[in-house]
C-alpha positions, 0 to 999 in steps of 0.5 A: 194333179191328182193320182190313182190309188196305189196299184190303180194304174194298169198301163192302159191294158185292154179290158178283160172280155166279158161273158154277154148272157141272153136275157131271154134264153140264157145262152152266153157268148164270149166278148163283143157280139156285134149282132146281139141286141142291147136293150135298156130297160129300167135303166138296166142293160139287158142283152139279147142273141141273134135267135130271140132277137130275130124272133121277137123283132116286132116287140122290139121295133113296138116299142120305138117311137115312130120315128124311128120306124 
């Protein structure tokens, strides 16, 4: 069996919220934002708010196969 390094173990604590920056914008949120948009592009996480989602549907949606449209 093998062991975390010392001071490794943290009780199972929640994880810290973190602070999601609109890729687009620049507008930053606290913790989970269920309606922001994820987007993986070059193999990066880029995170979108509701505003330049919504505004930019058709760019997003363009890039999905058609199957899922």
């Amino acid at each position: 069996m093998t062991s975390l390094p010392e001071g490794g173990d943290d009780g199972g604590s929640a994880e810290e919220p973190r602070t999601l920056v609109c890729a687009r914008c620049g507008i930053s949120a606290q913790g989970s934002q269920p309606t922001w948009t994820c987007s993986v592009e070059n193999g990066v996480r880029r995170y979108f708010c509701d505003g330049c989602a919504r505004e930019n549907l058709r760019a997003i949606e363009g890039r999905l196969d058609s199957a899922w449209w």
